[in-house]
C-alpha positions as CSV (number, residue, x, y, z in Angstrom):
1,X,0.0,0.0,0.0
2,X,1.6,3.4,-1.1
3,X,-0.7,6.0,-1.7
4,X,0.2,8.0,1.3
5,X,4.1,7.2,2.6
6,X,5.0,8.2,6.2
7,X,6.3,11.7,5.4
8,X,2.8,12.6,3.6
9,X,2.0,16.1,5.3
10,X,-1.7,15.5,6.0
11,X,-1.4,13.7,9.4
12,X,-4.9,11.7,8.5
13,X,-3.0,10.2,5.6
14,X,-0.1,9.3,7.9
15,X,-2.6,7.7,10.5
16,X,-4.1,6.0,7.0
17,X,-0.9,4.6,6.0
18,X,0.2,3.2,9.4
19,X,-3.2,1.6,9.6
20,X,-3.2,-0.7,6.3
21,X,0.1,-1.2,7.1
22,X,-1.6,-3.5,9.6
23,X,-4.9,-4.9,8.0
24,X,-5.7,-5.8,4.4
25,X,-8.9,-3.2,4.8
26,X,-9.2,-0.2,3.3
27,X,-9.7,2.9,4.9
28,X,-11.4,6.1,3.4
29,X,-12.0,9.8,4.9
30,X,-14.4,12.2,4.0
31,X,-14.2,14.9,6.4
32,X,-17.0,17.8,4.7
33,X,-18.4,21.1,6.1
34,X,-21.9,20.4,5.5
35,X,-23.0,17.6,3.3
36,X,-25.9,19.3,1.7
37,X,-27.2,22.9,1.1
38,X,-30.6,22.2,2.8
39,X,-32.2,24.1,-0.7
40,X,-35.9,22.7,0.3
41,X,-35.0,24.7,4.1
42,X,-33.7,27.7,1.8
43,X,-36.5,27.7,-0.6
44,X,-39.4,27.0,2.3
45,X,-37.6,30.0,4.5
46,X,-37.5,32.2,1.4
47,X,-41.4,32.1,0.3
48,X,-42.2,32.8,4.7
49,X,-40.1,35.9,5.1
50,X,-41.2,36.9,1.9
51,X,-44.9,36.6,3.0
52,X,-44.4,38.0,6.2
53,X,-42.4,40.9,3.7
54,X,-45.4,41.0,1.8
55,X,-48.3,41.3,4.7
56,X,-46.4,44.2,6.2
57,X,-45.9,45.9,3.4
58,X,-49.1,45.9,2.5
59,X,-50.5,47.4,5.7
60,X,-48.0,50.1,5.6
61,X,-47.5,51.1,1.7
62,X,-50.5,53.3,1.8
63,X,-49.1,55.1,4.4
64,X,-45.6,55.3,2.8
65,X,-47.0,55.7,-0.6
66,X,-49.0,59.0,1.1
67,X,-46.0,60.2,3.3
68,X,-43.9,60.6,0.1
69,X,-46.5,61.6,-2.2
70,X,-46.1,58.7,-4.7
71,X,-48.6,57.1,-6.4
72,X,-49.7,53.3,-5.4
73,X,-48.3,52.0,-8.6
74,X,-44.6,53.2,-8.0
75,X,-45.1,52.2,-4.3
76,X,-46.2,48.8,-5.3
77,X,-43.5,47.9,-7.6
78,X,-41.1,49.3,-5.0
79,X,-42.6,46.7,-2.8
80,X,-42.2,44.2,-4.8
81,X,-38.2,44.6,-5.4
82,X,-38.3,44.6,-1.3
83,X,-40.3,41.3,-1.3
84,X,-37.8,39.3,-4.0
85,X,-34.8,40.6,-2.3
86,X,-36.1,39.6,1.3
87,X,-36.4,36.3,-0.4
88,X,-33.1,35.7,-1.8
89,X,-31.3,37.3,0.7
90,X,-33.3,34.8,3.0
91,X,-32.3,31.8,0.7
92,X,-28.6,32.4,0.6
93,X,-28.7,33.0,4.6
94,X,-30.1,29.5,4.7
95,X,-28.1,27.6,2.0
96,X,-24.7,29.2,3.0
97,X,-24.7,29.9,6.6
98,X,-25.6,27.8,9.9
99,X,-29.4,29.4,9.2
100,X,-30.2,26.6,6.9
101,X,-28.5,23.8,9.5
102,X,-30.2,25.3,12.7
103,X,-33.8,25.5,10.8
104,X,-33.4,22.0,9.2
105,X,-34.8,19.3,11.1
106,X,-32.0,17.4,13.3
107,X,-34.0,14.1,11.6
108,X,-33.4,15.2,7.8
109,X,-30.1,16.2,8.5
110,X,-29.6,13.1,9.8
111,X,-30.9,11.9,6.5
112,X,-28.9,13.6,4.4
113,X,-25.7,13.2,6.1
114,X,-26.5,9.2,5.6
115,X,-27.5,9.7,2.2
116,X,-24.5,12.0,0.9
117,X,-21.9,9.3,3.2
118,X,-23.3,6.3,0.8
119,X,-23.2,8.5,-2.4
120,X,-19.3,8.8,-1.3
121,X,-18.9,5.3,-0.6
122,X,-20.1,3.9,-4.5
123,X,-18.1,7.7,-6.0
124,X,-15.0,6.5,-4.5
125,X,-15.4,3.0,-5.3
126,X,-15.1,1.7,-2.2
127,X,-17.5,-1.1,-2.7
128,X,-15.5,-2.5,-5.0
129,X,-11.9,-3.6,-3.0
130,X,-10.9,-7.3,-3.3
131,X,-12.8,-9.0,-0.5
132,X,-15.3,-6.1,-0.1
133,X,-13.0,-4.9,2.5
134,X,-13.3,-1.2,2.4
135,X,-14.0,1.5,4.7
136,X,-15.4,4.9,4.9
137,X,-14.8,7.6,7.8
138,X,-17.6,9.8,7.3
139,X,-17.5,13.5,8.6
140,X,-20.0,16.2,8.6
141,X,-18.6,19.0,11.1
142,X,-21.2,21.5,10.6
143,X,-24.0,18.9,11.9
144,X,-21.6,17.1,13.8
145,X,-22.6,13.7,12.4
146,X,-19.7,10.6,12.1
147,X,-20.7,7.8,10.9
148,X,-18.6,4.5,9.7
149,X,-19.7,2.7,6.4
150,X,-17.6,-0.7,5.9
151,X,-18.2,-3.0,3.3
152,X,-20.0,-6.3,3.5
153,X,-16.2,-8.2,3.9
154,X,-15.7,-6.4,7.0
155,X,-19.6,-6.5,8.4
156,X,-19.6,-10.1,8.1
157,X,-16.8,-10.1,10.6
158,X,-17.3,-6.7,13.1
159,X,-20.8,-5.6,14.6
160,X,-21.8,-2.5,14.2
161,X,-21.8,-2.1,17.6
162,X,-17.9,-2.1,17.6
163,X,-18.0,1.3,15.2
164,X,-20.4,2.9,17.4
165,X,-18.4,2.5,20.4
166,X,-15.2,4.3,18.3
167,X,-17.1,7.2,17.2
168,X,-18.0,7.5,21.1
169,X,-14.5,7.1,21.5
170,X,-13.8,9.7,18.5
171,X,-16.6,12.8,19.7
172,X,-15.1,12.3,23.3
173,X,-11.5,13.0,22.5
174,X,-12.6,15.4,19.7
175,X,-13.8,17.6,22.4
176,X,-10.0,18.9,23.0
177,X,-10.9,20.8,19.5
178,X,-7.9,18.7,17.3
179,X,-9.9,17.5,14.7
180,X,-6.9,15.8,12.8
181,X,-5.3,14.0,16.0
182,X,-8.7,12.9,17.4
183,X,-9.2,11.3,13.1
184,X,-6.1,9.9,13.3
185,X,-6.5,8.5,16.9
186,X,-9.8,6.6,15.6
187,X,-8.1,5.5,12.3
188,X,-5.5,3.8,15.0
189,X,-8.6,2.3,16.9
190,X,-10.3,0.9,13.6
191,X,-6.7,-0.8,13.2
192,X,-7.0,-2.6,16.1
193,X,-10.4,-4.0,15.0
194,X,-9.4,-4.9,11.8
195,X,-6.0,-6.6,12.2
196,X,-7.3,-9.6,13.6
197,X,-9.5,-10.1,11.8
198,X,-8.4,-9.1,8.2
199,X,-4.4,-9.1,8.4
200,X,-2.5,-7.5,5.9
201,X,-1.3,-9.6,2.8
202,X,1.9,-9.8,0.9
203,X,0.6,-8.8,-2.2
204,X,-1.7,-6.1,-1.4
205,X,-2.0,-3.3,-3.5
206,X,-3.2,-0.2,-2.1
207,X,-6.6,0.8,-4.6
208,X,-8.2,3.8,-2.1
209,X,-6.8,7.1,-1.4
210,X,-5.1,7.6,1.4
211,X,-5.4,11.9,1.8
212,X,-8.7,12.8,3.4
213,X,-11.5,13.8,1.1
214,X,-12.2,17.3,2.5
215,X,-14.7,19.8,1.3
């Protein structure tokens, strides 16, 4: 395996490295920002502030329209640039910035954090090892969701259970705020699952990336 050799500068790569050193799985990590732009929270958020934009405007355009001497017409259309930029300005709020993640339900973020972590898996091609014996970290730090995906090689062998308790393990130590050390510190722990059951093998090529997926 040589994707990523010891003096690779990403430390997740080194911890990669070191681990298939040991085990003839394959380890994959995704580490993203947000795994979706929420566009049905953005779009649903746009059309209520615009509404709301909308309802008020119309209680207090005659009285603006009067105030300034304007007729209704100009003071209409006037309202109605206000209204589509309340919108859009409300959409990018929500697809850009934590707005979108903190109105989004914690259930369909859950959802699509699963969703876009299986996407990666096929993308990346790790279903398709020898042995079905790869792995993916998966990472979403905005809605702090990890999850582990392994293939059906390494299933067959480790419970679930055993993942669940590493990510514990992971989110406990990633409270220090070392997001790199406490990855690489649960890319050691996966090791020590794997390597008894799936040591490494002389002629094991190395068919994953080793460098973090990041975006």
């Amino acid at each position: 395996m040589a994707n990523a050799g010891p003096g690779d500068s990403d430390p997740i790569a080194r911890a990669i490295t070191a681990a298939e050193a040991r085990t003839a799985a394959e380890i994959v990590v995704a580490v993203l920002q947000r795994p979706s732009a929420y566009r049905l929270t953005a779009v649903l958020c746009a059309f209520a502030v615009a509404a709301l934009g909308a309802l008020f405007l119309a209680l207090v355009m005659p009285k603006i329209a009067a105030f300034y001497a304007i007729g209704m017409i100009t003071a209409g259309l006037a309202g109605i640039v206000i209204i589509a930029l309340l919108g859009i300005v409300s959409y990018l709020l929500c697809e850009r910035t934590q707005l979108g993640i903190f109105l989004t339900p914690a259930r369909a973020r859950q959802q699509s954090c699963a969703k876009r972590a299986r996407l990666m898996f096929l993308e990346h091609g790790i279903d398709a090892t020898p042995d079905r014996l790869g792995l993916l970290v998966f990472v979403s730090l905005a809605d702090h969701h990890v999850e582990i995906l392994p293939d059906r090689g390494i299933a067959a062998k480790i419970p679930a259970e055993r993942w669940s308790a590493l990510i514990a393990g992971f989110i406990k130590r990633i409270g220090d705020g070392d997001l790199d050390a406490s990855l690489s510190g649960l890319i050691a722990d996966m090791a020590e699952e794997l390597a008894p059951h799936f040591p490494p093998r002389p002629d094991q090529i190395d068919d994953l990336r080793n460098a973090p997926i990041r975006g």
